[in-house]
C-alpha positions as CSV (number, residue, x, y, z in Angstrom):
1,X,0.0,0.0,0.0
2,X,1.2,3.6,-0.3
3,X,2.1,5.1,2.4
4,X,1.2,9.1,2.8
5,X,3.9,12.2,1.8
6,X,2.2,14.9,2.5
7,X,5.1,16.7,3.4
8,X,4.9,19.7,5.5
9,X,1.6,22.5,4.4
10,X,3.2,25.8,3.7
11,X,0.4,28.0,6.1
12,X,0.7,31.5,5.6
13,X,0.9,34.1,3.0
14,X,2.9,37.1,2.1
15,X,1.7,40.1,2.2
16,X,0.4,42.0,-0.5
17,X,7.6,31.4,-27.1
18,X,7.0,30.0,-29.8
19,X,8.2,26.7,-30.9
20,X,5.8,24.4,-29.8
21,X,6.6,20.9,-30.1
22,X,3.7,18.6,-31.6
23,X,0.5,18.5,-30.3
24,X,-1.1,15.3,-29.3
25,X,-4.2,15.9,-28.0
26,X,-5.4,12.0,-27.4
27,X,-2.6,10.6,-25.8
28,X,-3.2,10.9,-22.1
29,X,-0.5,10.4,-19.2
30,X,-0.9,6.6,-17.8
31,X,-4.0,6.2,-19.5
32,X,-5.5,9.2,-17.8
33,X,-7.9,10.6,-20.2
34,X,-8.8,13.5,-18.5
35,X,-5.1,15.2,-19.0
36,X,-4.6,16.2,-22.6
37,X,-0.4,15.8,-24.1
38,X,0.6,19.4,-25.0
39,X,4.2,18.7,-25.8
40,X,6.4,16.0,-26.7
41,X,10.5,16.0,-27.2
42,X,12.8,12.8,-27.7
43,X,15.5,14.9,-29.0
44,X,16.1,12.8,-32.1
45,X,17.6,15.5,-34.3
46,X,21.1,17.1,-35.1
47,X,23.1,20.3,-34.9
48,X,23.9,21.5,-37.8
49,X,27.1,23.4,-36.1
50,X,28.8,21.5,-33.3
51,X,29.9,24.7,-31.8
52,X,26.8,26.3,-31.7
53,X,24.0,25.9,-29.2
54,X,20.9,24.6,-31.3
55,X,18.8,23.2,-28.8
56,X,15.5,23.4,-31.4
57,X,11.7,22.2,-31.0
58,X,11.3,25.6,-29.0
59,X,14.1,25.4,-26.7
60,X,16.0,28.1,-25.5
61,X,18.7,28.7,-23.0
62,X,20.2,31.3,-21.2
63,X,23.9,30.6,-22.1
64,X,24.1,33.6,-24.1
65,X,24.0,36.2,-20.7
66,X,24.9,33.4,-18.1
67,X,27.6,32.1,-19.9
68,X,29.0,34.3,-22.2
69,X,27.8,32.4,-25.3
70,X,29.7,29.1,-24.7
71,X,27.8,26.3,-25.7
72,X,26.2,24.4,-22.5
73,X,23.8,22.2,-24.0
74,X,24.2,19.7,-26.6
75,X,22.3,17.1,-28.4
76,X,23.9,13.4,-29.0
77,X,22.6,10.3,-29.2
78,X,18.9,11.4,-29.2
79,X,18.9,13.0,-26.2
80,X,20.2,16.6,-24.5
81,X,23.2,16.9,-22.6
82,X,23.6,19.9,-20.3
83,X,27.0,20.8,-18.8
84,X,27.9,24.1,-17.0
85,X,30.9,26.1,-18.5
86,X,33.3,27.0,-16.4
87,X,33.0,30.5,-17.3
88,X,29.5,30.4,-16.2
89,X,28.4,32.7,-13.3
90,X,24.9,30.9,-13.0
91,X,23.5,27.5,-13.2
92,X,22.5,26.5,-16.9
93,X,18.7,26.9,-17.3
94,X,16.8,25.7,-20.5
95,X,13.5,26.8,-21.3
96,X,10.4,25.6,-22.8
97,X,6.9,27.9,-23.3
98,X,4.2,25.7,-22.1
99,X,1.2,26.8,-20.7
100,X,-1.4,25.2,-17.9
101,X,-2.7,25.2,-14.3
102,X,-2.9,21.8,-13.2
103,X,-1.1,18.8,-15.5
104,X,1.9,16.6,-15.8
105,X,5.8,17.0,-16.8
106,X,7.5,13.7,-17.3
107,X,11.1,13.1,-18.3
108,X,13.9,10.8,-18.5
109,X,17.0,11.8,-16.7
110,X,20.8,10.3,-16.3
111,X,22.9,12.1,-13.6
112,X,26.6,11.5,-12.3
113,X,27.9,12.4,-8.7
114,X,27.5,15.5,-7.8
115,X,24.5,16.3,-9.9
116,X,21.1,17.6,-9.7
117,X,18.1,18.7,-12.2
118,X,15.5,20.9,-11.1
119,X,12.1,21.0,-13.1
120,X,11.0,24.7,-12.6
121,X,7.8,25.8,-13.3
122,X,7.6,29.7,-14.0
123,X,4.9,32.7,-14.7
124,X,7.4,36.0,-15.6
125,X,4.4,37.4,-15.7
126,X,3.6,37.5,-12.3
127,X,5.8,40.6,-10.6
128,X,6.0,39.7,-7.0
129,X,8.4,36.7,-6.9
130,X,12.2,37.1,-8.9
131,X,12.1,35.5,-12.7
132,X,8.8,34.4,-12.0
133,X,10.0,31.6,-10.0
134,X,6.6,29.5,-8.9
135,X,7.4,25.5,-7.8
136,X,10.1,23.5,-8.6
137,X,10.8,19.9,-7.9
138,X,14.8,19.1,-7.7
139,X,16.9,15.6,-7.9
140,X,19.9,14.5,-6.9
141,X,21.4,10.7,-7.0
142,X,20.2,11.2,-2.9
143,X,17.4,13.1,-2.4
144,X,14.3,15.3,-4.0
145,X,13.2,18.4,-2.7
146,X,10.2,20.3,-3.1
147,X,9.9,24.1,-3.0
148,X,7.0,26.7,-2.9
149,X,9.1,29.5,-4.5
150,X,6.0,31.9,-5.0
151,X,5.7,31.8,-0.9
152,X,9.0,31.7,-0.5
153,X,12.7,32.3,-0.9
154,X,11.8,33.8,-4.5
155,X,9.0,36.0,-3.0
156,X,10.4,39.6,-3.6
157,X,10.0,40.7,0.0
158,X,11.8,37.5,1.3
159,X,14.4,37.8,-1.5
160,X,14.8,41.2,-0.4
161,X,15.1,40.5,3.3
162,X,18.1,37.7,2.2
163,X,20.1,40.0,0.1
164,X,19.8,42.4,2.5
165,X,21.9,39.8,4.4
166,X,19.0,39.0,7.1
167,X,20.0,36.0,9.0
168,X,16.8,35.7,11.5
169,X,15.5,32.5,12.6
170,X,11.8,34.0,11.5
171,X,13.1,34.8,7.9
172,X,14.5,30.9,8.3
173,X,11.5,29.2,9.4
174,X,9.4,31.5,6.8
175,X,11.6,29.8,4.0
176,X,12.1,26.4,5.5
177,X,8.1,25.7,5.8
178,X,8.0,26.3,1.9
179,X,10.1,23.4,0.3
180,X,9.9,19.9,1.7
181,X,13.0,16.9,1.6
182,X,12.5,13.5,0.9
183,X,15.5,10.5,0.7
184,X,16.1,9.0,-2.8
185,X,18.4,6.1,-3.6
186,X,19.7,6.7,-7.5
187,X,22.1,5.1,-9.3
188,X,25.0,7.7,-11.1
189,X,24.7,7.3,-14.8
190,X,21.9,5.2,-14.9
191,X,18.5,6.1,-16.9
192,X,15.6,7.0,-14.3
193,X,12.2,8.7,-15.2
194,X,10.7,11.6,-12.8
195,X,7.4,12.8,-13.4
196,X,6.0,15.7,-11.4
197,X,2.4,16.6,-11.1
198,X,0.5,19.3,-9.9
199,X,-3.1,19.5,-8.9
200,X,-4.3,22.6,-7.1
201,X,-1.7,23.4,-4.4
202,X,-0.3,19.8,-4.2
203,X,2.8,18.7,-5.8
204,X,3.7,14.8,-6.3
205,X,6.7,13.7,-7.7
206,X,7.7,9.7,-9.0
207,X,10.7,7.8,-9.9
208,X,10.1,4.8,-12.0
209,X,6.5,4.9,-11.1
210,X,7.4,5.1,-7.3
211,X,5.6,7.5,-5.4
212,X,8.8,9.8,-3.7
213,X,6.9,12.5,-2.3
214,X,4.3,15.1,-2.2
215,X,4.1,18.9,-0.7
216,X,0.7,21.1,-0.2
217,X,2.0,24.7,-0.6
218,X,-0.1,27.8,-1.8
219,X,2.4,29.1,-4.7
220,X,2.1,25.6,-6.0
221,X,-1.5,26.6,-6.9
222,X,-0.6,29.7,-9.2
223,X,-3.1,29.4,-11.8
224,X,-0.5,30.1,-14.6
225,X,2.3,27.8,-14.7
226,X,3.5,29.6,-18.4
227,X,7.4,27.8,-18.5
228,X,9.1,25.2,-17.9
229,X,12.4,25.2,-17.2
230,X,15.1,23.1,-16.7
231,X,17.5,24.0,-13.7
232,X,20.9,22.4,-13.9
233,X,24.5,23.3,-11.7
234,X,26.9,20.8,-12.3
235,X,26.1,18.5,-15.7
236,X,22.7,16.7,-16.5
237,X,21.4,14.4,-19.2
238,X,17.4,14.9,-20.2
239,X,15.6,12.7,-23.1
240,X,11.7,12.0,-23.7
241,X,10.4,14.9,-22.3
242,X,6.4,15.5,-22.2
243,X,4.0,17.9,-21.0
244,X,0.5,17.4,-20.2
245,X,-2.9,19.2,-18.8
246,X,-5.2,18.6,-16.6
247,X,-8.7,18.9,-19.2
């Protein structure tokens, strides 16, 4: 039987592209036919420079500011292969225009030690948190961790507060009861597929059709999740990506 992840509920509140991969509308996630397939990426295409990021199918990245044009991503053997420069002065994040409330973002990852992919979900229309930053769930070979970013640490009033060099146990607790930890065993440079769903102000993540945990938090209930984006510090692989929404 499974056994409940809840995680911890995030209580309060703070204070007042184009490129579209194909659409499949009648394939449904695990035979759910009330979620509708808006996108779909296995990577199975070339480069026609090898220098030169060209990520394609509406992919974009920000090596070009972050990373002073140096390629970060490449494709290769049908699938996308991320790794920071070292010139970099940011993580490498790749982005995808996709737009629902409630739905489904599945993947195949392959990650060596010391790595971690985040799947970030983003409005940059929304003003009061930094980049739009809403939910994210992150993965290393040990552990997942879920995160409320809307309620907190990417809350411009929080953000403020920490770059303002505020070390209070308040401004702690206030970012602490926003993200949630769960254990994962992985193996390095082995295969594995996470897929993250939301549904109102819940978050669950699986690996390999395992249940791995869940987190009730308000910003996960944003009503526009209009980007996904791919958060990645050290190196990452990524194939078989797909998106879906909730009908």
């Amino acid at each position: 039987m499974r056994s409940s992840l809840w995680g911890v509920t995030c209580c309060f509140l703070i204070a007042n592209g184009n490129g579209m991969g194909p659409c499949l509308a009648d394939e449904a996630v695990g035979g759910d036919s009330a979620q509708t397939l808006l996108f779909a990426d296995s990577f199975d295409r070339d480069e026609s420079q090898p220098d030169k990021e060209e990520i394609g199918n509406g992919w974009s990245s920000n090596s070009g500011w972050r990373a002073k044009g140096h390629k970060q991503v490449d494709l290769a053997d049908g699938a996308m292969h991320v790794t920071r420069h070292a010139e970099a002065d940011h993580g490498v994040a790749i982005f995808h225009d996709v737009e629902f409330q409630d739905g489904t973002v599945e993947m195949r990852i392959r990650l060596r030690p010391g790595d971690d992919l985040g799947l970030d979900f983003v409005d940059r229309q929304l003003k009061t948190v930094h980049a739009g930053h809403l939910c994210m769930a992150r993965v290393t070979l040990k552990s997942l961790t879920i995160t409320d970013s809307k309620s907190g640490h990417m809350n411009l009033k929080v953000r403020e507060r920490r770059l303002a060099g505020e070390k209070s146990e308040e401004l702690n607790q206030l970012i602490q009861r926003c993200r949630k930890r769960f254990p994962l065993t992985l193996q390095a440079n082995e295969w594995f597929t996470l897929r993250v769903t939301v549904a109102g102000d819940l978050m669950t993540v699986a690996v390999d059709g395992r249940p791995v945990g869940e987190f009730r938090s308000p910003g996960i209930a944003h009503p526009a999740k209009r980007m996904i984006t791919l958060a990645v510090n050290k190196s990452a692989s990524v194939d078989d990506v797909r998106v879906w929404k909730q009908k």
